[in-house]
Each structure stands twice: as structure tokens, then as C-alpha cells.
C-alpha positions in Angstrom: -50.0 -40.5 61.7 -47.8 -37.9 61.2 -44.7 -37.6 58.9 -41.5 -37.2 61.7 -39.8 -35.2 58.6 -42.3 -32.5 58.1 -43.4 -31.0 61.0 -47.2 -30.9 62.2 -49.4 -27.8 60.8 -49.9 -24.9 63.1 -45.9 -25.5 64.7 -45.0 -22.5 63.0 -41.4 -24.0 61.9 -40.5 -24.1 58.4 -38.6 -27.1 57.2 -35.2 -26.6 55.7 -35.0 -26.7 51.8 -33.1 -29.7 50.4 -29.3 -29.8 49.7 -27.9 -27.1 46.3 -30.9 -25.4 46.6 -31.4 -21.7 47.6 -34.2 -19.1 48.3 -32.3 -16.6 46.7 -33.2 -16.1 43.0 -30.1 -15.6 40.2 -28.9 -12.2 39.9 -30.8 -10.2 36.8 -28.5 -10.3 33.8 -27.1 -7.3 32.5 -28.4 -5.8 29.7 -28.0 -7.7 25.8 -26.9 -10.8 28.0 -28.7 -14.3 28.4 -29.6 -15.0 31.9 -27.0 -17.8 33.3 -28.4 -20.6 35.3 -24.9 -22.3 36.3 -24.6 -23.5 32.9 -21.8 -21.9 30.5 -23.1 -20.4 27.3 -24.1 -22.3 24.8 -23.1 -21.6 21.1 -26.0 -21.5 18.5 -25.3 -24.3 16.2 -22.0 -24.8 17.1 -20.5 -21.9 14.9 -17.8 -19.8 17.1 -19.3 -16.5 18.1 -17.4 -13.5 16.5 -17.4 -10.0 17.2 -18.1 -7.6 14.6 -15.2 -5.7 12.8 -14.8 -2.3 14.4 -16.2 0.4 11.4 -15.0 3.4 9.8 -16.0 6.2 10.6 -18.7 8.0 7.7 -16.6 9.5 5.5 -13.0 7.9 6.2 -11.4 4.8 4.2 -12.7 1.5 4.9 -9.2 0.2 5.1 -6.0 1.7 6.8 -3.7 3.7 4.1 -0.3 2.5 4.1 2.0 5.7 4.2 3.8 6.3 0.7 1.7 4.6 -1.1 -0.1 7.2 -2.9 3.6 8.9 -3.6 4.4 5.4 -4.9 1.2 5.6 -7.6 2.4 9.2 -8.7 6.2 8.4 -9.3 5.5 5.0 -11.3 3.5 6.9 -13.5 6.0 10.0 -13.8 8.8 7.1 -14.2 8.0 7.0 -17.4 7.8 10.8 -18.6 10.4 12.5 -15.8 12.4 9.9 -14.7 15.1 11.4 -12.1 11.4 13.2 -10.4 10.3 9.5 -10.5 13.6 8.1 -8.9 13.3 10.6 -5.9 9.5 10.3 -5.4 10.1 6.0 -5.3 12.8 6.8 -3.0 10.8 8.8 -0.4 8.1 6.7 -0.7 9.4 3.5 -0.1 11.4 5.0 2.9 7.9 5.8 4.2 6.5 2.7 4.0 9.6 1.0 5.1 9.4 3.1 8.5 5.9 1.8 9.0 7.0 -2.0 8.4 4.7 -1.8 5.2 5.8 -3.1 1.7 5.2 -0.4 -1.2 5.8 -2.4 -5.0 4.1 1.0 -6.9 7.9 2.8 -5.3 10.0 -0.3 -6.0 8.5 -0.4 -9.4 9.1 3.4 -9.9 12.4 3.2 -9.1 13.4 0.5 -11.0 11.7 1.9 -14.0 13.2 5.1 -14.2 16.5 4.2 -12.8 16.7 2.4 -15.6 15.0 4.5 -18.6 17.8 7.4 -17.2 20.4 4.5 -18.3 18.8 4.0 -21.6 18.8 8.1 -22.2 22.2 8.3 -21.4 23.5 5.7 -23.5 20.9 6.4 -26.3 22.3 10.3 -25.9 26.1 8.7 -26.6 25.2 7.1 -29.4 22.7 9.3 -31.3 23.8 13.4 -30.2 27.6 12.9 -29.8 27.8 11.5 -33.1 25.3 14.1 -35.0 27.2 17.3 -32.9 30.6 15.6 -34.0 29.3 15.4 -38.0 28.6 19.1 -37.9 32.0 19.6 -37.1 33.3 17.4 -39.5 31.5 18.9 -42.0 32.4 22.5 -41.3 36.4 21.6 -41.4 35.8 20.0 -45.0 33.8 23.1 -45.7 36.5 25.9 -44.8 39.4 23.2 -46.5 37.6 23.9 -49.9 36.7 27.5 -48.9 32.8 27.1 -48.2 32.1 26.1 -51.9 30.7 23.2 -54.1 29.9 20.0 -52.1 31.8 17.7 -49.9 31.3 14.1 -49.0 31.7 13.4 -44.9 31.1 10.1 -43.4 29.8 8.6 -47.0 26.6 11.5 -47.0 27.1 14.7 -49.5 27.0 18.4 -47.4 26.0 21.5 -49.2 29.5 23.8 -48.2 26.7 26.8 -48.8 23.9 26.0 -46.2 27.1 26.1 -43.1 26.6 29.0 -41.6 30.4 30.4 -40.7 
């Protein structure tokens, strides 16, 4: 007896292949890809697949400078030595950085610093030079009142009338 679904050797007709199957083979995968069989990807161990971090090139920073910032470094340091330098290096610096949406706390800090240190110097100059520049002139009026000799007494301290120079 013979099978009615397959057909009898020597007929020369080829029976059709069964339903979702095809006698074409899968395309080749391209190159570094796994070969896909209808079946998404599957992730090794269920950790997320990440891309690598795009690299520096040899020789260049491994992160991205932030504009000013270097500027920044230079007038905290000089805030303390040459403060109004300082004020207008923090200035330009954190303008810089500001323009490229950065924040820059080495320029802020510069130009707080010296901002106010030039404060302190003015008032310390008010209260130490005026007074020592308004004593030599003290002195040299009670000098010529007694005619540049012997020894007066301004502001509680003894002067010499001889070592002022006229």
C-alpha cells in the first residue's frame, strides 16, 4: 500500500514542505554579529549591554576642559599676592565658563578673595599710613615752633627736633 500523502518513487514530484518552513537558508550575519534565528537577542546574564565610552585620543585629556578654568586656578592663587590682577582674571574667567553653561568655584573664589583683601588694604592703609604721614607733620610744626631744637612731645611719643630734616 502506498501512502496517498507522499507520492510513489520514480513520479518525479516533490512533495511540498510543511507550513513556516522554507528552503531558503537565513541570511549570513554581518560581521561581529550573532546569527538571528527569529529570536531577539538575548542578553548574557541578564546585565544590560553597554557600549564602550568613546576614548581620547593619545596624547589629549581624558576629560573635556571646562573653559576658564585654568585662568580660575591662576587668579585664586594671585588673589592673594596681586589682588586687583586676581579680580580681573576671576572676572574673565568666570565669564568664560558662564558662556559655556559651566560652573567655575576656582574664579568665584578668586574674586571673592581679593575683592575683599583690596578692602582690607584700603582700610588697613586709612588707619596705619594716614596717621604715620599726619605725625610727621605734626612733629615738624612743633619742631619749627621751638626753632628745630631740644625735644618735643607729639601725640604722648618724644621727637628729636634735630633728626627733621627742614
Amino acid at each position: 500500500m502506498t501512502d496517498p500523502q507522499s507520492p510513489a518513487p520514480g513520479d518525479g514530484s516533490v512533495p511540498p514542505p510543511p507550513p513556516g518552513y522554507s528552503t531558503n537558508p537565513p541570511p549570513a550575519p554581518a560581521y561581529g554579529q550573532p546569527p538571528s534565528y527569529g529570536q531577539p537577542p538575548q542578553e548574557a546574564y541578564g546585565q544590560p549591554q553597554y557600549a564602550p565610552a568613546p576614548q581620547a585620543p593619545y596624547g589629549a585629556p581624558a576629560s573635556a576642559t571646562i573653559p576658564g578654568r585654568t585662568m580660575g586656578i591662576v587668579a585664586f592663587i594671585l588673589s592673594f599676592f596681586v589682588q586687583l590682577i586676581a579680580l580681573i582674571l576671576g572676572i574673565v574667567a568666570l565669564v568664560q565658563s558662564r558662556k559655556a553653561g559651566h560652573k567655575n568655584g576656582w574664579a568665584l573664589a578668586a574674586i571673592i578673595i581679593s575683592a575683599v583683601l583690596m578692602v582690607v588694604g584700603v582700610i588697613l592703609f586709612f588707619a596705619i599710613f594716614i596717621p604715620l604721614i599726619t605725625f610727621g607733620t605734626e612733629a615738624f610744626q612743633a619742631c619749627q615752633a621751638v626753632g628745630f631744637e631740644g625735644t618735643v612731645t607729639v601725640r604722648g611719643l618724644p621727637v628729636e627736633c634735630s633728626d627733621i630734616n627742614r
